[in-house]
C-alpha positions in Angstrom: 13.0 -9.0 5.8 12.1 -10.4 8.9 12.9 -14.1 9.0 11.3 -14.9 12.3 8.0 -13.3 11.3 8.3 -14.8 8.3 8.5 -18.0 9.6 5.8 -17.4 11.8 3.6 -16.6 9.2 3.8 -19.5 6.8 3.5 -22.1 9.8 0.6 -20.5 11.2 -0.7 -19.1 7.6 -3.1 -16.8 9.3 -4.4 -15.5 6.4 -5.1 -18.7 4.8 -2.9 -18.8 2.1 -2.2 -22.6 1.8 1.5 -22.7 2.1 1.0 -26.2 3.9 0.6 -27.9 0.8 3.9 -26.6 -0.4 5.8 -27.9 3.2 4.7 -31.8 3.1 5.8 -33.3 6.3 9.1 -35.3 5.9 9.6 -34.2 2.6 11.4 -30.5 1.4 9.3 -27.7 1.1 8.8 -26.1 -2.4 10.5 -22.8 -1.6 9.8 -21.4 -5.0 6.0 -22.3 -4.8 5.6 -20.9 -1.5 7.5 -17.2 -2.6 4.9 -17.0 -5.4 2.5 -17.2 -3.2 3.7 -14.6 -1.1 4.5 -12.4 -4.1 1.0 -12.8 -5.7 -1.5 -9.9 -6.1 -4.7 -11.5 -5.6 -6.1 -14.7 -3.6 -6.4 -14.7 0.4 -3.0 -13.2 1.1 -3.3 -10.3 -0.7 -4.7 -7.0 1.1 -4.5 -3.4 0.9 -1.3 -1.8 1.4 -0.4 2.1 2.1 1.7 4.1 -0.6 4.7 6.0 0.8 4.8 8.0 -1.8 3.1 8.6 -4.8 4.5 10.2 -8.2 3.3 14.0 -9.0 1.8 13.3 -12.4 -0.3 10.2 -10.8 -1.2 12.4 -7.7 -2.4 14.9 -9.7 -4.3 12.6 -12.0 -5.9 11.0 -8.9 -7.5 14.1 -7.4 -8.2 16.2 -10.8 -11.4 14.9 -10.7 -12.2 16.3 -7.1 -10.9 19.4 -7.6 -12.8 20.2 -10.9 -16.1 18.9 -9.6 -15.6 19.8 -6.3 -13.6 23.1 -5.6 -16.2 25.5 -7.7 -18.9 24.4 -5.2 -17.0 25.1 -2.1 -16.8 29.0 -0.9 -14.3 31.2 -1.8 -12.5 30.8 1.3 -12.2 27.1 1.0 -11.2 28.0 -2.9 -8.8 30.1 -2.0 -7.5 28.1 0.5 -7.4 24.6 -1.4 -6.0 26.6 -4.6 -3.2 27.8 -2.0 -2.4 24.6 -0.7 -2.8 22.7 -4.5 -0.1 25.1 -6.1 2.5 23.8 -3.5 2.3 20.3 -4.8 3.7 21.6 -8.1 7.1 22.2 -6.5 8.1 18.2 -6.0 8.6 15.1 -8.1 6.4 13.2 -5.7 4.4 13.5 -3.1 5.6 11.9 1.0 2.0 10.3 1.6 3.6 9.2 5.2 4.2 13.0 6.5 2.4 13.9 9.0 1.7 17.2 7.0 0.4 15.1 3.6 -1.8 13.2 6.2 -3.2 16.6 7.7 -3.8 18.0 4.4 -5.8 14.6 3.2 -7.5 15.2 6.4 -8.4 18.2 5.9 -9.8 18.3 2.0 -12.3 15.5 3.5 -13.4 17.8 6.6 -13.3 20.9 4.0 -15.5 18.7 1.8 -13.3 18.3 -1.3 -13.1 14.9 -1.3 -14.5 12.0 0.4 -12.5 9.6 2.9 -12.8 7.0 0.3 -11.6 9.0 -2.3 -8.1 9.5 -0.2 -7.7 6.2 0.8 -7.6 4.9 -3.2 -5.1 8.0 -3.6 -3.3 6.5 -0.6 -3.2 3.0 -1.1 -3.1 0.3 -3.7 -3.5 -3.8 -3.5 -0.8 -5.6 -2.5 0.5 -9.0 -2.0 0.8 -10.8 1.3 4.5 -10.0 1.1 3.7 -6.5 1.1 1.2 -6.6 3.7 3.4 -8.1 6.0 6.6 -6.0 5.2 5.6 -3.3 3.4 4.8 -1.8 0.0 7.1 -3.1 -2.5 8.5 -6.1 -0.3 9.2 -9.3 -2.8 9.8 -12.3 -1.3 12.5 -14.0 -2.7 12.9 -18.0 -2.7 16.2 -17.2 -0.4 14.2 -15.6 1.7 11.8 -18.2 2.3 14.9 -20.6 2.8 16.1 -19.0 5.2 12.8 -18.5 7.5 12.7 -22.3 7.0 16.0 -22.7 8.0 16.9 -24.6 4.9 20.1 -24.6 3.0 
């Protein structure tokens, strides 16, 4: 984790989160109360966050719908072509949402007409806490950590 942004962050509290009232001047900051904020889901910290990857089964399960409503109505080129492309997904455990081929394909089913732009950004992302907004998906902030941005022992 980056201690020096992380510093930054809950002096300036861009977002709003209210770590102030947990770093009373003159008196120790509550460490543990500002990490849970950092850590939680929801409240003004908390933002959208892209997936690196995404499990098989739950990437399938997320575009089943598209490709049964959608694919029969598209012509048999684009059929053939998604059908093509689909089948290769079978082969991995997951599925790399950050290579630049993933991204293309994504891309591509919206331009195609397969699925919409929203649709790919809720396969592609999920809600995250301020920790992970800063530092990425699955960043926790532990109390150590926001000791040592503090600088205190």
């Amino acid at each position: 984790m980056d201690y020096t942004a992380l510093k930054s962050e809950l002096l300036t509290d861009p977002a709003k989160v209210g770590y102030a009232s947990y770093m009373p001047a003159g008196m120790p900051a509550n460490t543990a109360a500002i990490a849970n904020l950092l850590n939680a889901a929801t409240g003004p910290g908390a933002g959208v966050v892209a997936l690196a990857t995404i499990d098989h089964d739950d990437f399938v399960a997320d575009i089943l719908p598209a490709v049964l409503t959608t694919l029969p109505t598209l012509s048999t080129a684009l059929q053939t072509k998604w059908n093509t492309i689909l089948a290769q997904f079978s082969t991995s455990s997951e599925v790399l949402l950050t290579n630049a081929t993933t991204q293309t394909l994504l891309s591509g089913a919206v331009t195609d007409g397969l699925a919409t732009q929203a649709q790919v950004t809720a396969w592609t992302t999920r809600a995250g806490s301020r920790a992970e907004v800063l530092f990425g998906a699955g960043t926790v902030a532990a109390q150590s950590d926001v000791m040592a941005a503090l600088g205190v022992n």
